[in-house]
Structure formats: C-alpha cells, structure tokens
N, C-alpha and C positions, 0 to 999 in steps of 0.2 A: 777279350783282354779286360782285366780286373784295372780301371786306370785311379788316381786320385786330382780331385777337382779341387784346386787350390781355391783359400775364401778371397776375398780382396777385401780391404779395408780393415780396421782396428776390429777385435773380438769375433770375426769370422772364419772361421779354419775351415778343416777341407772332410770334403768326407766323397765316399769311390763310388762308384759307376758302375757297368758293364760296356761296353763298346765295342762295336766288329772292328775286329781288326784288318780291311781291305790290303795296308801299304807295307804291313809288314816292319810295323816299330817293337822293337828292343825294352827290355826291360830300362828304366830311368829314364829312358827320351822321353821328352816335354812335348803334344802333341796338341794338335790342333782336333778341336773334334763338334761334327755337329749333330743337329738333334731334328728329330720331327718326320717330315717329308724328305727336309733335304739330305738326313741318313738315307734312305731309301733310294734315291736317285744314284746314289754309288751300284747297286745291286737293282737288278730286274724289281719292275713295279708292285712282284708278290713277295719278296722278302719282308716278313715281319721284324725292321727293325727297327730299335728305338734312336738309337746315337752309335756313331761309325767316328773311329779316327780319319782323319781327312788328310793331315801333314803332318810331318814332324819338324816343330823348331828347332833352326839351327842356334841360332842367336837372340838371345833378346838382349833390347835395350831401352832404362826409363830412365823419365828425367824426374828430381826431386825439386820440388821448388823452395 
C-alpha cells in the first residue's frame, strides 16, 4: 500500500512510502506503521521488508499549548 507520511512541525510536509499491508487498512485510514527489523517480525524472518502498517488509528487527540 502507497501510504503518505505526514511532516510534523512548521515547513515539513508529507511525502509517501510503500508499506505491507498485514491488517488490512482502507484507503484514508491513519495508520500506524513501522520500519526496520521490527516490519519484518510481522512476517516470517525471510520477507524482504522495509515498513509494514502495524494499526489503524481510531482516534487522535493533541493538546496545544
């Protein structure tokens, strides 16, 4: 799945990915996703992969100060 990586902070935007998709998210759901080894451990020790969606957020919530 084709995902987009929001920037955080002033003058950082977003720019996309690739990521397996294990769980089975929906186009526009807000997903959790990791990267490295720990993609890998979703899938047997020989999947070559870089970043796996992990969860889909249900909710978020920030505080502004």
């Amino acid at each position: 799945m084709v995902v987009e990586v929001e920037g955080t902070g002033e003058g950082h935007g977003s720019r996309k990915m690739v990521a397996a998709d294990y769980i089975g998210a929906g186009q526009g759901d807000k997903v959790i996703i990791v990267t490295g080894s720990s993609a890998r451990h979703v899938f047997d020790a020989e999947t070559p992969v870089d970043a796996t969606i992990a969860g889909i957020i249900d909710s978020l919530e920030s505080e502004k100060e």
